[in-house]
Structure formats: structure tokens, C-alpha cells
C-alpha positions as CSV (number, residue, x, y, z in Angstrom):
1,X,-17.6,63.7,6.2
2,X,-16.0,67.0,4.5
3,X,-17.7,66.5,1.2
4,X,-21.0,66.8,3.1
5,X,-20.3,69.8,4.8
6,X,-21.5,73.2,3.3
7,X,-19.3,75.8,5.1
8,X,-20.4,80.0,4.3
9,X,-17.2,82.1,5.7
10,X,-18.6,85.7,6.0
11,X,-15.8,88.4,6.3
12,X,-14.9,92.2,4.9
13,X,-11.5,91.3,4.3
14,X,-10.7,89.7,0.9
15,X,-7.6,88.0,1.8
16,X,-9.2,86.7,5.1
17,X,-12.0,85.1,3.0
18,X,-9.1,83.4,0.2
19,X,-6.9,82.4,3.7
20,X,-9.4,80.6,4.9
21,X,-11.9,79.6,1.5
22,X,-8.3,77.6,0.5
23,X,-7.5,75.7,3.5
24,X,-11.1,74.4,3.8
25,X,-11.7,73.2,0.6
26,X,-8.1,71.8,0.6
27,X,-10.0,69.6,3.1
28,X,-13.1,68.9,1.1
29,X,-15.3,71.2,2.0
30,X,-17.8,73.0,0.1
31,X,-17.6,76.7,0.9
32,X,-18.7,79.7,-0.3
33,X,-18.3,83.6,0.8
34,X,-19.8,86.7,1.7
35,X,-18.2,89.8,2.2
36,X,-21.0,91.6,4.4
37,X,-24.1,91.0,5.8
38,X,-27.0,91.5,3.7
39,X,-25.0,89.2,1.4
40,X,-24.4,86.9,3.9
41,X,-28.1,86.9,4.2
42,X,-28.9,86.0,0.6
43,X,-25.8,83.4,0.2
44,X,-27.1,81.5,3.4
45,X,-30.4,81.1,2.0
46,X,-30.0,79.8,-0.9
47,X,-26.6,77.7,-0.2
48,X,-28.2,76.4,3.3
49,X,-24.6,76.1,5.0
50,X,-24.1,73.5,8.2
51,X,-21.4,76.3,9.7
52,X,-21.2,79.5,9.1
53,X,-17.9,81.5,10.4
54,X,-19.1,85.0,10.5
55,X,-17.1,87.7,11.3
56,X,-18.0,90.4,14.0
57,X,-16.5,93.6,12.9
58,X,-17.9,94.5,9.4
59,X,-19.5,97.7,8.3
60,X,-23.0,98.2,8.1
61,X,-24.6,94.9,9.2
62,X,-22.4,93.6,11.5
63,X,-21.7,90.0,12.6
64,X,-24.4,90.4,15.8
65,X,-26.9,92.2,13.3
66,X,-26.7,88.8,11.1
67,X,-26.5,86.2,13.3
68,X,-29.7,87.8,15.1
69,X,-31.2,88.2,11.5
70,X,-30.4,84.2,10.6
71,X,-31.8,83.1,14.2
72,X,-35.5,84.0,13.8
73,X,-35.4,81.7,10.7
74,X,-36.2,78.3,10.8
75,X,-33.6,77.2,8.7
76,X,-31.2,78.6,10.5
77,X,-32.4,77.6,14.3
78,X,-29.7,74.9,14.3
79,X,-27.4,75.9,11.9
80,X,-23.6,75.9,14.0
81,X,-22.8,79.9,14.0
82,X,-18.8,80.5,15.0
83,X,-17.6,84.1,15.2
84,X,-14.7,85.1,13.5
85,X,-13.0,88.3,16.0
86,X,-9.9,89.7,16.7
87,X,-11.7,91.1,19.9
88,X,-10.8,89.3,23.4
89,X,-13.3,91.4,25.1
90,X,-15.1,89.1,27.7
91,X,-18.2,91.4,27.1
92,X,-17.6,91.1,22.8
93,X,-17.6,87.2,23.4
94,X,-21.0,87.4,25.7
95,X,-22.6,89.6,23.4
96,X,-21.8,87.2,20.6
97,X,-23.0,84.3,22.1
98,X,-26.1,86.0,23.4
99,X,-27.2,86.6,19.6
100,X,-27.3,82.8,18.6
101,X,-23.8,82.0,18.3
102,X,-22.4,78.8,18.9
103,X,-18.4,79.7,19.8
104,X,-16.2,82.2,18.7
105,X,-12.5,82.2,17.1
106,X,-10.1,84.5,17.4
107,X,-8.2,86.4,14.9
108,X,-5.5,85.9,12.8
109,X,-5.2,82.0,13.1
110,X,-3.5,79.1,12.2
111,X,-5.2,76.8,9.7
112,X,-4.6,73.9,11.8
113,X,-6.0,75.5,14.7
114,X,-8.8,76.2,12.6
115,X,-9.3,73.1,10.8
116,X,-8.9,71.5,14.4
117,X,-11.5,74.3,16.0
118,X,-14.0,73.4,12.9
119,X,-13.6,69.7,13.3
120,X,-14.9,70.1,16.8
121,X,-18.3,72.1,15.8
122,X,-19.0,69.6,13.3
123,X,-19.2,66.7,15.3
124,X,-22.5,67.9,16.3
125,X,-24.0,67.8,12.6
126,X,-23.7,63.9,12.9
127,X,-25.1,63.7,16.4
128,X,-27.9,64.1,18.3
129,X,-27.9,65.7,21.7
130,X,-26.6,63.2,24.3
131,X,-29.1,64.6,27.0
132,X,-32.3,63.3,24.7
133,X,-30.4,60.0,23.4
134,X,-31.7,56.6,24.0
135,X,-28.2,54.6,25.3
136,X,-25.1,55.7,25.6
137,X,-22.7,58.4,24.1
138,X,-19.1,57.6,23.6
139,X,-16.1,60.0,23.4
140,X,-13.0,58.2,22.7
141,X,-12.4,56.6,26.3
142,X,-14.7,58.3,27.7
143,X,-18.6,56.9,27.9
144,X,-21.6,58.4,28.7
145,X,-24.4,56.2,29.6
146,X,-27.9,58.5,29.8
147,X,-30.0,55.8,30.8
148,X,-28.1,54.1,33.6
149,X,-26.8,57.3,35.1
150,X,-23.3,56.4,34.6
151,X,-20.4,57.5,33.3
152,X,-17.1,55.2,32.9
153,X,-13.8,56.1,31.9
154,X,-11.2,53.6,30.3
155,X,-13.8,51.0,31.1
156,X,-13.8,52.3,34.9
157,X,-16.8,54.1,36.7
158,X,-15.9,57.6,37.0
159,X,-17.7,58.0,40.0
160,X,-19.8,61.2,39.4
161,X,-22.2,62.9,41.7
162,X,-25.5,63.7,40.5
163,X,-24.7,67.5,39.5
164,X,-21.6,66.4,38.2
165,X,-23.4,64.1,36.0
166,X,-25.8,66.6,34.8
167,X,-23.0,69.0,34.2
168,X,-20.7,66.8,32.2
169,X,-23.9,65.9,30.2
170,X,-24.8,69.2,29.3
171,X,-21.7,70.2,28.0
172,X,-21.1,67.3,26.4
173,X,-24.6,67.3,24.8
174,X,-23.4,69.7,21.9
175,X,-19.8,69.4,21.8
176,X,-17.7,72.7,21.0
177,X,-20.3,75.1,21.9
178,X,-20.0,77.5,24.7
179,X,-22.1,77.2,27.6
180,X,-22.1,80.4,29.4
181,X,-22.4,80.3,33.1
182,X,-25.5,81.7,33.8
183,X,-27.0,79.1,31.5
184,X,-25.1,76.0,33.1
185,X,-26.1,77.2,36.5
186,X,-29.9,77.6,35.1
187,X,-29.7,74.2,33.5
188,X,-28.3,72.4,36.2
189,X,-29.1,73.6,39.3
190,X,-32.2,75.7,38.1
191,X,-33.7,79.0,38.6
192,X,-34.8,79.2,42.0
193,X,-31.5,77.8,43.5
194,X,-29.3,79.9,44.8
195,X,-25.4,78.8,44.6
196,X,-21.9,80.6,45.0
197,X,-20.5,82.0,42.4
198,X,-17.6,79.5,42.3
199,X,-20.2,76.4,42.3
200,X,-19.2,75.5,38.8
201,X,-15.9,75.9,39.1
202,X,-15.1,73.5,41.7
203,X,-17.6,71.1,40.2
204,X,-15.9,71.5,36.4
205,X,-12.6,71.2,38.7
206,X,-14.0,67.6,40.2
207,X,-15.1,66.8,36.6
208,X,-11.7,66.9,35.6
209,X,-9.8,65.3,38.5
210,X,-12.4,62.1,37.6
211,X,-12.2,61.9,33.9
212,X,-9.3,63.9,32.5
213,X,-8.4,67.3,31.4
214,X,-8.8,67.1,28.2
215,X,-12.7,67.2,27.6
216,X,-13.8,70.2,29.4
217,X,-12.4,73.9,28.2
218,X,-12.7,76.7,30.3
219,X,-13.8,79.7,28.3
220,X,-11.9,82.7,30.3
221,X,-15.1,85.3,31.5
222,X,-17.6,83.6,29.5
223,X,-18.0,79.9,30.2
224,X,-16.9,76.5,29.6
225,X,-17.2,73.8,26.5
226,X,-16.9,69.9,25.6
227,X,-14.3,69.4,23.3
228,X,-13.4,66.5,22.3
């Protein structure tokens, strides 16, 4: 799968970019760089990346400006966007996802952490979303079945109630992005509903008591993802 994988890594810092432009295509994949955003622009275009890892902090155009920028083309509308920040701010994460990103890594890290962290966004490149696929979506032991309402774990019915249900397949619709929780509560129990603020917590809390630990990460101030 690495061969087919175009990554762009967009950073000001030259080692950063030779850190990480190393260890990728150590793994096979096809990466170029940028070291600011009207660059990152231009490389994007005409290399037509599946992930781009874009910093946040750059001068000039910063990592916001350019994800923004990339969004409102068509080329770009499903292109996996991860940000690249040494910024733990729950607002810096928000605002980051709010511009079209997809997840966000923080800075310095380990390469297998990042190779690991990368592996996870990409598994959406070979899949659809699980919410409009005809039969059944499988992750490991874990099986999604869209059609029959039903979700079974080591070959036994989890037992999940209807929200629960449409929570676990949300999240596991687009595995490794961020769903923040204004959108999971908009997506799942809808606009006009009004719930507690700790509805999806003890639902993701159920979730996990029923199929495991491992699938669902909370997001601390922000949200939660599928990982898998």
C-alpha cells in the first residue's frame, strides 16, 4: 500500500522536514516538501498528495491559512489533512480541525508513533465510509454490520443500543479522524435535541465496556476518534 501513497509534509523547519521525509520513504512512501504555504499550495497541486502533514506555526501563511486555502478546492475536499503542532492548546486543536483538518500530531515525535499515527489516517484511502456501505465493515474482531443493525464482537453480539450504534458507526466511518463533540452530538442525536453535556461520555464509556478499549480514543477537550 506505501508505494501508492503520495505523502506532502509541509513544515518551516529543515531538519523537521529531513526527520520526517527519511523515515517515510524508509517505508515506501512517496513524499515530497514544502517549507511554507504558498509553496505548499503549488506542491499540492501539481503532486496531488493522499496526506498532507501540515504544520501550524509557520510564518506568513500559516498552517490554518492553508488548509482553508486547499479545502475550497475540489481536489482537495477529501484529501486526509493532519497537523503537525507543538501546541496542546484545546482551543489550537479546535481551531485546526475547524479549518478542514482531519487530526492533529503533536510535536517532536517518535517515528514509530508517527508511522503508527499515519498508518491509522490511511486506512481511509482504501475505504469507503462504513455509514454509506452496502454489508458489513470489519475491524480485526470487531464487525460492523450496516444493514442488519448489528454489531458482534469475537463472533458475539455486542449488544448495542440504537445511539450506541449510531455512535460507534460514525466514528468508525472514517477511522483516525477527530470527531469533535458538537458534531457527534449533531450527527447523532440531531439539532433540535437537547442532551447533557456528559451524554457522549457515558455512551463512548458503554461503547467501551461492550467492545473493548482499544477502538475508541478520547481526544482530551476536543473529541473522540476510531482507531484501529
Amino acid at each position: 500500500m506505501a508505494k501508492e501513497i503520495k505523502i506532502l509534509i509541509v513544515d518551516d523547519e529543515e531538519d523537521i522536514l529531513e526527520v520526517l521525509r527519511y523515515n517515510l520513504e524508509k517505508e515506501g512512501f512517496s513524499v515530497k516538501t514544502a517549507g511554507d504555504g504558498n509553496s505548499a499550495i503549488k506542491k499540492a497541486i501539481n503532486f496531488e498528495p493522499n496526506l498532507i502533514l501540515l504544520d501550524i506555526m509557520m510564518p506568513g501563511m500559516d498552517g490554518i491559512e492553508v488548509c482553508q486555502k486547499l479545502r475550497v478546492m475540489p481536489q482537495f475536499k477529501d484529501t486526509i489533512i493532519a497537523f503537525l503542532t507543538a501546541r496542546n492548546e484545546s482551543f489550537t486543536q479546535i481551531t485546526a480541525l475547524d479549518s478542514g483538518g482531519d487530526d492533529f500530531i503533536n510535536k517532536p515525535i517518535k517515528p514509530n508513533v508517527l508511522k503508527s499515527r499515519i498508518s491509522a489516517l490511511l486506512r481511509r484511502v482504501k475505504s469507503e465510509d462504513a455509514e454509506s456501505r452496502m454489508g458489513v465493515a470489519v475491524f480485526g474482531d470487531l464487525v460492523i454490520d450496516v444493514e442488519e443493525f448489528r454489531v458482534t464482537i469475537k463472533d458475539e453480539d455486542a449488544g448495542l443500543a440504537k445511539k450506541e450504534f449510531e455512535l460507534l458507526t460514525l466514528l468508525a466511518s472514517k477511522p483516525g479522524k477527530v470527531f469533535k463533540r458538537q458534531e457527534i452530538l449533531n450527527k447523532v442525536w440531531g439539532h433540535d435535541v437537547i442532551v447533557g453535556d456528559r451524554t457522549i461520555d457515558v455512551h463512548i464509556r458503554k461503547l467501551r465496556e461492550k467492545i473493548g478499549e482499544q477502538y475508541i480514543q478520547t481526544m482530551k477537550g476536543v473529541g473522540y476518534k476510531f482507531d484501529f
